[in-house]
N, CA, C and O atoms as a GROMACS GRO file, in nm:
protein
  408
    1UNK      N    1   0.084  -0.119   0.000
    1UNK     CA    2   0.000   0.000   0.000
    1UNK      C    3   0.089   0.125   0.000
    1UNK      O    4   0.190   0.143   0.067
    2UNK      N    5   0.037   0.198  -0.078
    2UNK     CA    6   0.141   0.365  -0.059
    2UNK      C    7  -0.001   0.458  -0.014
    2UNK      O    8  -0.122   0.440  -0.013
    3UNK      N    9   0.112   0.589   0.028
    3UNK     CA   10   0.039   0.675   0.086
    3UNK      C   11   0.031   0.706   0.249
    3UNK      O   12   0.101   0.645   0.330
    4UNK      N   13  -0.044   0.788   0.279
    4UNK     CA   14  -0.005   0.785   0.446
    4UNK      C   15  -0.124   0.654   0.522
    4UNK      O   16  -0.134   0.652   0.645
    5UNK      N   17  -0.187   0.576   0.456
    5UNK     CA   18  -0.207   0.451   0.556
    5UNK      C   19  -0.141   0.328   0.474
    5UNK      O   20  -0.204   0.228   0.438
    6UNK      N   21  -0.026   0.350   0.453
    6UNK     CA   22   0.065   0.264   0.420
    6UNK      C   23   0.087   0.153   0.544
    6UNK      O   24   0.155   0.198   0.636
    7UNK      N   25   0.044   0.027   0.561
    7UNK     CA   26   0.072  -0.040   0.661
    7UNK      C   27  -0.010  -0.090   0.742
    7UNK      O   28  -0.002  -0.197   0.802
    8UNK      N   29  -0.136   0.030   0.746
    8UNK     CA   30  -0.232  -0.007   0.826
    8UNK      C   31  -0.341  -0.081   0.787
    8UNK      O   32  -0.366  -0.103   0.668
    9UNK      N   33  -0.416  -0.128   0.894
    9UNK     CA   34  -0.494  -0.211   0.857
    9UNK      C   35  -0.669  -0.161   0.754
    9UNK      O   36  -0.752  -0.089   0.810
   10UNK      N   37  -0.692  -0.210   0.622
   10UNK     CA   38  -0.812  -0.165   0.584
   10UNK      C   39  -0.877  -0.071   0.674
   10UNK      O   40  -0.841   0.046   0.687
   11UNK      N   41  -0.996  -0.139   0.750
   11UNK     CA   42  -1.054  -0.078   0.803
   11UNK      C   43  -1.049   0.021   0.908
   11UNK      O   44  -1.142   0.077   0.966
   12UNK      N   45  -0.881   0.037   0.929
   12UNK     CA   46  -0.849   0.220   0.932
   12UNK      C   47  -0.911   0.325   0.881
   12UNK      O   48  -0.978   0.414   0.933
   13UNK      N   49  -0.867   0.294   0.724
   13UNK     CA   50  -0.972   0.398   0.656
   13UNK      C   51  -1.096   0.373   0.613
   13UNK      O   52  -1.146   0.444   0.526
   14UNK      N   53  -1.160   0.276   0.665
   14UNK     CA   54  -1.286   0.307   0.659
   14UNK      C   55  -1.311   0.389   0.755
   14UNK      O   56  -1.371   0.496   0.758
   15UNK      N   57  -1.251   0.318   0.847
   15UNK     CA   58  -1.305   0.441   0.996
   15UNK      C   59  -1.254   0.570   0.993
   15UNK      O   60  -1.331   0.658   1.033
   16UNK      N   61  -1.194   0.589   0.973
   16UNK     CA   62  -1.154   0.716   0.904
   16UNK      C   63  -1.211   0.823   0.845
   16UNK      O   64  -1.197   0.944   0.856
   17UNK      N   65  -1.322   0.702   0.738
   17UNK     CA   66  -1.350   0.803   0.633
   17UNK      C   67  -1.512   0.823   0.701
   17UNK      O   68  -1.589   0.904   0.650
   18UNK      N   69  -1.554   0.738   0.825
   18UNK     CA   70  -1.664   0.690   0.891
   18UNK      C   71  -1.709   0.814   1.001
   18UNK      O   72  -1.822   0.847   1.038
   19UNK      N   73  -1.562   0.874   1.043
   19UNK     CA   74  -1.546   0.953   1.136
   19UNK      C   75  -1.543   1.058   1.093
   19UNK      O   76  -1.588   1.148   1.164
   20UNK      N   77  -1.494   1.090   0.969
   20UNK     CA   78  -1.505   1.224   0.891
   20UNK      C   79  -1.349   1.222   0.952
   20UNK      O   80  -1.375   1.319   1.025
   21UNK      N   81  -1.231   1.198   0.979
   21UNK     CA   82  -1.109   1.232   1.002
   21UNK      C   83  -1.041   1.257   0.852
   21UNK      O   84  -0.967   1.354   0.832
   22UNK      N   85  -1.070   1.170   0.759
   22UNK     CA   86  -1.078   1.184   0.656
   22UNK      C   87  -1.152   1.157   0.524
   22UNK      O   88  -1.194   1.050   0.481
   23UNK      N   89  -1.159   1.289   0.466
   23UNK     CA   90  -1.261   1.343   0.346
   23UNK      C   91  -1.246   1.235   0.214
   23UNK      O   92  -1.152   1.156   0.202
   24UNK      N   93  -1.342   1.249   0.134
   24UNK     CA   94  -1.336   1.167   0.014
   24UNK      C   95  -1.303   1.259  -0.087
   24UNK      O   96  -1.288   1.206  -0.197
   25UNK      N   97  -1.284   1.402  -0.083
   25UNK     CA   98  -1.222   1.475  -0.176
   25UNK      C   99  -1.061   1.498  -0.154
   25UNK      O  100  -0.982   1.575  -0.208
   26UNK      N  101  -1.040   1.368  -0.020
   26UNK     CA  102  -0.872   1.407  -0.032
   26UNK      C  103  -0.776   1.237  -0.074
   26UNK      O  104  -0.656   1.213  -0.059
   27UNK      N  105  -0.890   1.143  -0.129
   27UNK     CA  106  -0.879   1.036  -0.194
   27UNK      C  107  -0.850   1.043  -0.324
   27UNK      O  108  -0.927   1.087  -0.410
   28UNK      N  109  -0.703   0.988  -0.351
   28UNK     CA  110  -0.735   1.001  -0.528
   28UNK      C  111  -0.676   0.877  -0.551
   28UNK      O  112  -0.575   0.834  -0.494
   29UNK      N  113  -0.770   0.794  -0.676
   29UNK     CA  114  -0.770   0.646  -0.733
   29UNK      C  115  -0.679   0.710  -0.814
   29UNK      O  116  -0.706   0.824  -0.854
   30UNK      N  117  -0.544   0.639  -0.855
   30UNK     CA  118  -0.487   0.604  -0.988
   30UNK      C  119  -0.560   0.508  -0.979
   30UNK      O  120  -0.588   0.435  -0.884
   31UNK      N  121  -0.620   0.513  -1.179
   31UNK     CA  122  -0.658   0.402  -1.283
   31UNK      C  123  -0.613   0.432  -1.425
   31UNK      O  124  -0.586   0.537  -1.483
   32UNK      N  125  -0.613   0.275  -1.468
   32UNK     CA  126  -0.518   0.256  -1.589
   32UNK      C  127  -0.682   0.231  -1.661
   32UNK      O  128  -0.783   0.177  -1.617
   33UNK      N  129  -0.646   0.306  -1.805
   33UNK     CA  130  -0.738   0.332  -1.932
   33UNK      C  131  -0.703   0.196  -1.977
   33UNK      O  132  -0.584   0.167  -1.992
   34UNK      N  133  -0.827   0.078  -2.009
   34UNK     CA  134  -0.773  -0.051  -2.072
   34UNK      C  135  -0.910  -0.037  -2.146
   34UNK      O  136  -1.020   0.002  -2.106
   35UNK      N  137  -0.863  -0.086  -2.280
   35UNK     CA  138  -0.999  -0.147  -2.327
   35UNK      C  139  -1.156  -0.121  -2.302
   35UNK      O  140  -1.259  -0.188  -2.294
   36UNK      N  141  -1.102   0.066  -2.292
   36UNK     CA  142  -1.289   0.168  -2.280
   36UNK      C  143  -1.299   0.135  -2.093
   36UNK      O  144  -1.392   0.191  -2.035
   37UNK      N  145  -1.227   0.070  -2.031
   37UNK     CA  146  -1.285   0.024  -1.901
   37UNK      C  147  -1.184   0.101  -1.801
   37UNK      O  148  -1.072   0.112  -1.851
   38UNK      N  149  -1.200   0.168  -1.649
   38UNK     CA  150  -1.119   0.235  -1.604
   38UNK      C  151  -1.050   0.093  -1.494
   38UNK      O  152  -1.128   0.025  -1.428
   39UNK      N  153  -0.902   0.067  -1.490
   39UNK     CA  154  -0.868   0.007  -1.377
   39UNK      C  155  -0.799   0.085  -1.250
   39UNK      O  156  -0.741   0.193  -1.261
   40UNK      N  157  -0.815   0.012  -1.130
   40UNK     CA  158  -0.788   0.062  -1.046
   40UNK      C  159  -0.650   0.031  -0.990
   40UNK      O  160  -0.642  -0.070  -0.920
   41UNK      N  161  -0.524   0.113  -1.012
   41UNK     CA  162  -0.405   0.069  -0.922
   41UNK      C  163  -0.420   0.030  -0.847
   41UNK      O  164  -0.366  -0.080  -0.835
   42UNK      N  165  -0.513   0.086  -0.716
   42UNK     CA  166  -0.520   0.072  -0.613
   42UNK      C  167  -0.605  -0.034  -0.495
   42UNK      O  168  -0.644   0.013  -0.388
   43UNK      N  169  -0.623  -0.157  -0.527
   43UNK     CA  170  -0.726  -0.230  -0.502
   43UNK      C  171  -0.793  -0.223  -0.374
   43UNK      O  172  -0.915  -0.220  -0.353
   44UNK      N  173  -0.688  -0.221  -0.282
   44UNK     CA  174  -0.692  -0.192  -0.154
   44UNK      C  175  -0.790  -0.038  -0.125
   44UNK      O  176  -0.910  -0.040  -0.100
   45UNK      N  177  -0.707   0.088  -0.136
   45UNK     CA  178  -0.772   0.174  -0.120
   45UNK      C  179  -0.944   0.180  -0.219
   45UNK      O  180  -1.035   0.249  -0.173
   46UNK      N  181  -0.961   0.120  -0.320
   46UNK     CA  182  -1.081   0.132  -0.362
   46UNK      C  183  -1.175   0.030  -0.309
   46UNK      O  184  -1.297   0.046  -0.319
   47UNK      N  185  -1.126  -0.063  -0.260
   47UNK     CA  186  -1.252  -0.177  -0.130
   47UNK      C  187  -1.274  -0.068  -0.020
   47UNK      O  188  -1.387  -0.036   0.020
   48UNK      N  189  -1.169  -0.019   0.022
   48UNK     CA  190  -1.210   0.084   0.137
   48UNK      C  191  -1.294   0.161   0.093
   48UNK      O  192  -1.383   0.176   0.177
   49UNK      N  193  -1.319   0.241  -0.032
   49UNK     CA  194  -1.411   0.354  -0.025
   49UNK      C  195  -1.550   0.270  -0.060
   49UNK      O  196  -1.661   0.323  -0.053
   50UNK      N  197  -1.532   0.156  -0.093
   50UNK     CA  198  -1.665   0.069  -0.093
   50UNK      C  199  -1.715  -0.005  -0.010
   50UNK      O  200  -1.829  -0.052  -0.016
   51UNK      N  201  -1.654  -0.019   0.053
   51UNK     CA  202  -1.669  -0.083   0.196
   51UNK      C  203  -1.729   0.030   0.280
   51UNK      O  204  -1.833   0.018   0.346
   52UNK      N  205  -1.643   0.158   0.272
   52UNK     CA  206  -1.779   0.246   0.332
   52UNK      C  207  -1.850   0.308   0.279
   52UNK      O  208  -1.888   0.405   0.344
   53UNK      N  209  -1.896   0.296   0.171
   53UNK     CA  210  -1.987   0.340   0.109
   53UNK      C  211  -2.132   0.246   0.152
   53UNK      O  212  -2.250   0.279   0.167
   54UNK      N  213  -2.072   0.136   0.162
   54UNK     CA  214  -2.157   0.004   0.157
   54UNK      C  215  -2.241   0.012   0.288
   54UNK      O  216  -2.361  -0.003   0.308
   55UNK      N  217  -2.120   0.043   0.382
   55UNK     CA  218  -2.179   0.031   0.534
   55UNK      C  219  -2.184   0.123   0.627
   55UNK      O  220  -2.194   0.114   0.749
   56UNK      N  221  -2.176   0.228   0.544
   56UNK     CA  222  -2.201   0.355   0.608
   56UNK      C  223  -2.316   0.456   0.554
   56UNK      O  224  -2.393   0.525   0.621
   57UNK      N  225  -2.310   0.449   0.467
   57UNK     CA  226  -2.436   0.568   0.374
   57UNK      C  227  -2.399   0.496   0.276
   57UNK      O  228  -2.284   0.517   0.239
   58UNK      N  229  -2.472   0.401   0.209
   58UNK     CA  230  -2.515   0.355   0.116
   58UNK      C  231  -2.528   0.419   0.026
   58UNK      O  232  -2.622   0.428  -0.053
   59UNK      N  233  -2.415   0.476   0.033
   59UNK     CA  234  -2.414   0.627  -0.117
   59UNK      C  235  -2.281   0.595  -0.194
   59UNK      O  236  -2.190   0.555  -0.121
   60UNK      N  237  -2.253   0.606  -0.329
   60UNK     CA  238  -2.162   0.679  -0.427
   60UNK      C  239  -2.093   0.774  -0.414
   60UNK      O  240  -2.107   0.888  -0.457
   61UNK      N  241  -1.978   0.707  -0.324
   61UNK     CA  242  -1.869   0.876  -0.306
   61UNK      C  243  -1.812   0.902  -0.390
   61UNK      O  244  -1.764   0.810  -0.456
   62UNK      N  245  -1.784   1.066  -0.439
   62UNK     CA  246  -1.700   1.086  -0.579
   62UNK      C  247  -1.590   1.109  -0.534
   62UNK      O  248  -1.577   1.186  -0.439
   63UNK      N  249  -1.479   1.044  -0.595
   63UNK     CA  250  -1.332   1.044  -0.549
   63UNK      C  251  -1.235   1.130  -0.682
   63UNK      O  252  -1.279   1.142  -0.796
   64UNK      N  253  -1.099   1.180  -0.638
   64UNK     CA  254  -1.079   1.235  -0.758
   64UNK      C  255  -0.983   1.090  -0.815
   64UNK      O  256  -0.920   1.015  -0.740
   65UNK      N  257  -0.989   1.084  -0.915
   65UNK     CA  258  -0.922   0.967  -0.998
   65UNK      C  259  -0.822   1.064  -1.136
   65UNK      O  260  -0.858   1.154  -1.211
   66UNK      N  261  -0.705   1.002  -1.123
   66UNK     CA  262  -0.629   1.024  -1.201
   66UNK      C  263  -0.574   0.892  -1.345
   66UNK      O  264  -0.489   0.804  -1.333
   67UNK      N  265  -0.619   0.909  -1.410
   67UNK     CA  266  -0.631   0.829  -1.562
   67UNK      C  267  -0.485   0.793  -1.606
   67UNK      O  268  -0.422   0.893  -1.642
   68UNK      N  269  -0.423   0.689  -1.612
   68UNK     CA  270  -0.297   0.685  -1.684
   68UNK      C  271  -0.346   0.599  -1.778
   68UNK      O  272  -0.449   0.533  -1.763
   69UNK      N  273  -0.249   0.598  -1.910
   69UNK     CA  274  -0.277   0.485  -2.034
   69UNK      C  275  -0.172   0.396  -2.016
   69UNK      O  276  -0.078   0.435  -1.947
   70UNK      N  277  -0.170   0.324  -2.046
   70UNK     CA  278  -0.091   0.172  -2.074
   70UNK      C  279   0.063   0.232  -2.115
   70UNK      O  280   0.163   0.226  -2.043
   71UNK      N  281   0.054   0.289  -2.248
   71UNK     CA  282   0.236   0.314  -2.304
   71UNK      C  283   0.235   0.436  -2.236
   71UNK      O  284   0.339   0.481  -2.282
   72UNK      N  285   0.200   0.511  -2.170
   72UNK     CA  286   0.280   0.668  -2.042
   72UNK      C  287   0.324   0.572  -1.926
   72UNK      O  288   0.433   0.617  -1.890
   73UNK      N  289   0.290   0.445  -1.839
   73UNK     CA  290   0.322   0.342  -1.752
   73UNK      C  291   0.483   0.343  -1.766
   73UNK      O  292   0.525   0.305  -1.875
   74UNK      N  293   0.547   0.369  -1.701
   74UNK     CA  294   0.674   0.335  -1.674
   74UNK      C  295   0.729   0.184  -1.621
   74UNK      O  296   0.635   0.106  -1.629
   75UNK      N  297   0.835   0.126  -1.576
   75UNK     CA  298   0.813  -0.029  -1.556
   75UNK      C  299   0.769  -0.035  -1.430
   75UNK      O  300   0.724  -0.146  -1.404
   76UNK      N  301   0.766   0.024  -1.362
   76UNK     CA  302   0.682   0.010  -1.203
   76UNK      C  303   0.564  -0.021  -1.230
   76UNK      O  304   0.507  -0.130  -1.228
   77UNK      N  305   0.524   0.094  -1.258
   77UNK     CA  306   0.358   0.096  -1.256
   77UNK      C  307   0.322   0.013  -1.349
   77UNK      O  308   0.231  -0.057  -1.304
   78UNK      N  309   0.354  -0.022  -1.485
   78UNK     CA  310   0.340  -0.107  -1.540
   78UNK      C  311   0.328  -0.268  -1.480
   78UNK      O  312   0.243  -0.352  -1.510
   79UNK      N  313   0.417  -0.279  -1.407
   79UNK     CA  314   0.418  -0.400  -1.283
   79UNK      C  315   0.342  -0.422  -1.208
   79UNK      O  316   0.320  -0.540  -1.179
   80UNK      N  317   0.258  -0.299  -1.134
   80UNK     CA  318   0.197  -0.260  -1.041
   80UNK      C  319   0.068  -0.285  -1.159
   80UNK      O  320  -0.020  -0.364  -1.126
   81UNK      N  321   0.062  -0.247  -1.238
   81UNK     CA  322  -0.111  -0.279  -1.281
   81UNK      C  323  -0.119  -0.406  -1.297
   81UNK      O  324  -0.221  -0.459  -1.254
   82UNK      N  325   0.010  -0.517  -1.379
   82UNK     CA  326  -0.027  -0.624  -1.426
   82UNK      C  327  -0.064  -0.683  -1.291
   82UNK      O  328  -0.177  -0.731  -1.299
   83UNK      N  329  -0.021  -0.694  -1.192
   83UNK     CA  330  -0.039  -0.713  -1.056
   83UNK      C  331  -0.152  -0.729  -0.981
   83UNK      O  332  -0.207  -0.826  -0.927
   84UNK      N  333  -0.180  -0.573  -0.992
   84UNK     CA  334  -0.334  -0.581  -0.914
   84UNK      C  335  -0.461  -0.568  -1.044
   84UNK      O  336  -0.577  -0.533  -1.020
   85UNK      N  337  -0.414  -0.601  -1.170
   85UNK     CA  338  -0.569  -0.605  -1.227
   85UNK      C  339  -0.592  -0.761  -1.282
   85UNK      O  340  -0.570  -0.819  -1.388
   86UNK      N  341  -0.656  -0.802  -1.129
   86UNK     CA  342  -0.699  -0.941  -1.100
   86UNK      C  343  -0.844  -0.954  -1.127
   86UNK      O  344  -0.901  -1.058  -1.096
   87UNK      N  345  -0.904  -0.864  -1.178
   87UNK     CA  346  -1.046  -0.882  -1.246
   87UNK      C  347  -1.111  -1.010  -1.365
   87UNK      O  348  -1.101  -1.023  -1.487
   88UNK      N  349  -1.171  -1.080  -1.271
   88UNK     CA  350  -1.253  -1.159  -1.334
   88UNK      C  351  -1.364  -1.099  -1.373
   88UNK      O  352  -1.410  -1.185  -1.449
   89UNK      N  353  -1.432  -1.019  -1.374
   89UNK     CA  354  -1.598  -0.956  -1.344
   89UNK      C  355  -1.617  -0.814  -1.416
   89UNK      O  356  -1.712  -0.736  -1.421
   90UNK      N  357  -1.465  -0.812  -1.479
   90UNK     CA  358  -1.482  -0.630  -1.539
   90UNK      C  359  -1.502  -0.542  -1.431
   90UNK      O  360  -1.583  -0.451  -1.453
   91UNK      N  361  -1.447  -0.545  -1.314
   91UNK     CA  362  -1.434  -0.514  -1.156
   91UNK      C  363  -1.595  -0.413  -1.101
   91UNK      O  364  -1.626  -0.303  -1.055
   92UNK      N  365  -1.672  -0.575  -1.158
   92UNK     CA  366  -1.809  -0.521  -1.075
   92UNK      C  367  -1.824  -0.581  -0.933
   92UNK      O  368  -1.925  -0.606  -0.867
   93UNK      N  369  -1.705  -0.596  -0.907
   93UNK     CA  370  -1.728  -0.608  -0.756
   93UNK      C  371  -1.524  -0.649  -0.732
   93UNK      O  372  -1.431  -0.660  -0.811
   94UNK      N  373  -1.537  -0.659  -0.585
   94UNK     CA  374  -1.362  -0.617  -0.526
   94UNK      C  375  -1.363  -0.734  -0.464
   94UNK      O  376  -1.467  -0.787  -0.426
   95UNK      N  377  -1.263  -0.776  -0.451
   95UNK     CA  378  -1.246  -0.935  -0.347
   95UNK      C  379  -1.116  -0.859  -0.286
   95UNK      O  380  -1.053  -0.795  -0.370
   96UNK      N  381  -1.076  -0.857  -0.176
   96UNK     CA  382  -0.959  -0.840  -0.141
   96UNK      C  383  -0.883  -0.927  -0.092
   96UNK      O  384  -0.925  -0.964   0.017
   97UNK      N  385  -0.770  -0.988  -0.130
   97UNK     CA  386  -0.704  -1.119  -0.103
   97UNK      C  387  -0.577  -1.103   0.037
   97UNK      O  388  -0.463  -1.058   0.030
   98UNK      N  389  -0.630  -1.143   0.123
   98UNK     CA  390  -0.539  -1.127   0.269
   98UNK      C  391  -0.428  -1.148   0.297
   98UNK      O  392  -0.464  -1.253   0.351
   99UNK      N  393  -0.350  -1.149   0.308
   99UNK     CA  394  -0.264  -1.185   0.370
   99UNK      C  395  -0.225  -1.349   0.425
   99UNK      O  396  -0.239  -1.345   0.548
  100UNK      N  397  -0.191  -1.460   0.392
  100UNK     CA  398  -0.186  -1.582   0.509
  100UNK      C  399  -0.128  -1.540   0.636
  100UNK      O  400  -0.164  -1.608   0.732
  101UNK      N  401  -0.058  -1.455   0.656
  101UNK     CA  402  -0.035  -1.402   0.815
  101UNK      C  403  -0.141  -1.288   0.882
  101UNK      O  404  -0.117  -1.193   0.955
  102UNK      N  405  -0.234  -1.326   0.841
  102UNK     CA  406  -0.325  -1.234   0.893
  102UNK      C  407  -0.439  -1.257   0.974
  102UNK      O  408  -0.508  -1.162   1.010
   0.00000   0.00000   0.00000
């Protein structure tokens, strides 16, 4: 995970975002432009904003999202997408895969 809840556990920021400690206009998704469909770098941080969306106000939070394409990807991020775009479903829904030490 990057960013300042680097480390911590998910439902940090849900509570977080539950408590109002932190805003959904200070969330921003990198997603990679594939095939008309937006992916999400971030798998982790985007279960969190659905997770409280889900169980908190059953609402559609607008987040700011920043768009990269496939050839601007440098080899990181390039790594980093093949990585986390584990979508079976055209990511109509998030599975988040744990940890075995967890």
């Amino acid at each position: 995970s990057n960013g300042p809840h680097a480390g911590q556990s998910l439902f940090n920021m849900v509570s977080e975002l539950a408590s109002g400690t932190l805003q959904f206009q200070d969330v921003t998704l990198d997603v990679v432009h594939l095939h008309g469909k937006l992916r999400s770098l971030y798998n982790r941080r985007l279960w969190c904003l659905k997770e409280f969306a889900r169980t908190c106000c059953n609402a559609e939070p607008e987040v700011k999202v920043r768009v990269w394409r496939l050839p601007s990807l440098n080899r990181f991020w390039l790594n980093k997408f093949i990585f986390a775009n584990t979508s079976t479903n055209d990511g109509a829904d998030i599975r988040v895969l744990w940890p075995s030490n967890s």
